[in-house]
N, C-alpha and C positions, 0 to 999 in steps of 0.2 A: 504494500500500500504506500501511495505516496500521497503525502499533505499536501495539501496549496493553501494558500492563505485566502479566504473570502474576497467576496469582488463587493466593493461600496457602490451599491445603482443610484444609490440619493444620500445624501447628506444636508441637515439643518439643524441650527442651533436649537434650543427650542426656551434654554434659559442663556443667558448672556447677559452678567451684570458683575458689577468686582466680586462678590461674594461668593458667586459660583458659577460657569458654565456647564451646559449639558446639552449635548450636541445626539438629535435621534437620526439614524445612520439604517437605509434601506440595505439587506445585505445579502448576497446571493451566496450561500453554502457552495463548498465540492461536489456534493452531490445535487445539487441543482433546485433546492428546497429554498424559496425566499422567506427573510423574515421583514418583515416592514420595521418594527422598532425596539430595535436595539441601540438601549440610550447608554452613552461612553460619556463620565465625566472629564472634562478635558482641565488639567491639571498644571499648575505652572511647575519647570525644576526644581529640582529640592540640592539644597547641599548640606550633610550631615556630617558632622564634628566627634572625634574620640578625643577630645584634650585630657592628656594624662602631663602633671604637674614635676618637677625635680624628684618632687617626693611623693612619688607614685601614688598619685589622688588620680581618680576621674572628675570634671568637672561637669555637673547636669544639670538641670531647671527642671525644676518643681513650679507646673503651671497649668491651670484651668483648661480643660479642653471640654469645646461646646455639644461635638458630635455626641460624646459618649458620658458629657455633664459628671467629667470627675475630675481631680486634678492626679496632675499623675508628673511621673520622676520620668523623663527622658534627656538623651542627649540635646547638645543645641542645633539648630537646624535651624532652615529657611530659605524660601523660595526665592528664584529669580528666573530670569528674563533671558536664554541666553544670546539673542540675538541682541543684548545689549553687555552682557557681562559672560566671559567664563565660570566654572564652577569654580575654579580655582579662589579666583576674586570674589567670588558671593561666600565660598567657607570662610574665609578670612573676615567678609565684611560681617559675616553672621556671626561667627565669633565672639566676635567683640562687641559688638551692637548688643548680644542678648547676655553676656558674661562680664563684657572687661574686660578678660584674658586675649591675650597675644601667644600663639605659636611661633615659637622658634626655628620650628620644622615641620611642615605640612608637606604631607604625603598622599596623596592620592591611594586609593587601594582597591576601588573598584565602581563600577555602576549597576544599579540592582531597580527592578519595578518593585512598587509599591504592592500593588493590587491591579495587576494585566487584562482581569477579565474584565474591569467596568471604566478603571482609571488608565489615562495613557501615557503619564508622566515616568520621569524617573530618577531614583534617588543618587546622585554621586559621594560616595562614601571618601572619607578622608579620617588619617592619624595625626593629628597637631601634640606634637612631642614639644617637653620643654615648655610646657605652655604656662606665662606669666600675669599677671592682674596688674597690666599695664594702662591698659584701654579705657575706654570710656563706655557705660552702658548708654543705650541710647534704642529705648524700646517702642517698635510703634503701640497706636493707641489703642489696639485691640491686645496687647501684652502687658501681662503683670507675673513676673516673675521672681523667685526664687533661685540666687544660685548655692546647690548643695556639693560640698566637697565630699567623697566616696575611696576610701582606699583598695586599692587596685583587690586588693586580698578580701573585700569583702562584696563585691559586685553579683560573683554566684549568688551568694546568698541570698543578694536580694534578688535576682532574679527567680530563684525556685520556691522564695518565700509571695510572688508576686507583687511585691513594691516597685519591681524593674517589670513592666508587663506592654513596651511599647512594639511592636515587631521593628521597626528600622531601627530602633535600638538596640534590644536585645541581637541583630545579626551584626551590626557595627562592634560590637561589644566584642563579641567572638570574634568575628573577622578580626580586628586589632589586636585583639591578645594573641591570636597564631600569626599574625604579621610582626608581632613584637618579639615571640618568640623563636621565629625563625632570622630577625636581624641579629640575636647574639651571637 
């Protein structure tokens, strides 16, 4: 058997507003069965932060999220645009903007989807090693945060305890500590 990728016969927004797009998409299967609407949220980049500190702290935000109305412990993150910025420069600008901390060494480590079946966007993951409370916060108005420091040695725990229960987190997490452990 061989895949092909669906044929798009229509496409239109059907929300379109800062808050959210959602875009219903006419869509002709492999085998030849059409579905009229299949709605894909269209999603701006993300770029996701492991800042691990001299003295091997994780650095996270503890902050209200609306979808799921809890507040919850995840890495820092935040979307851009990339036809105006790399991901490189949005980790960076994200950084600092929701921590104050500064990376001394940012590293790329991989790019990952969110959620492929409804969302189209995607996460670029990065390791900011060295990372210092140089910065300035500077939170948009829809953010109130918390930053919590985490040592490296106790981040399982909160994940298996579910105080760590973010998915781009929790795989940034992992991913960085086997990117970390494979740089020694």
């Amino acid at each position: 058997m061989t895949l092909k990728k669906w044929k798009i016969l229509k496409s239109d927004f059907v929300i379109d507003n800062q808050w959210c797009r959602v875009r219903q998409d006419q869509v002709k299967l492999s085998d030849g069965i059409i579905i009229d609407d299949y709605f894909v949220n269209v999603r701006p980049e993300i770029a996701l932060i492991l800042p691990i500190t001299p003295n091997k702290e994780i650095v996270f935000v503890r902050q209200y999220r609306h979808g799921v109305q809890e507040i919850l412990l995840e890495l820092p993150a935040g979307a851009f645009d990339p036809e105006k910025e790399d991901s490189l420069t949005a980790a960076k600008r994200e950084l600092e903007e929701e921590t104050g901390y500064i990376a001394q060494e940012l590293i790329f480590m991989t790019t990952i989807y969110d959620n492929p079946v409804k969302d189209d966007n995607k996460i670029h993951i990065f390791l900011g090693l060295n990372v210092e409370k140089i910065g300035k916060i500077e939170l948009d108005v829809t953010e109130e945060i918390e930053v919590v420091l985490v040592p490296v040695d106790q981040v399982i725990g909160k994940i298996r305890s579910g105080e760590i229960c973010v998915a781009g987190t929790i795989s940034t997490i992992f991913m960085g500590l086997e990117f970390i452990r494979l740089l020694k």
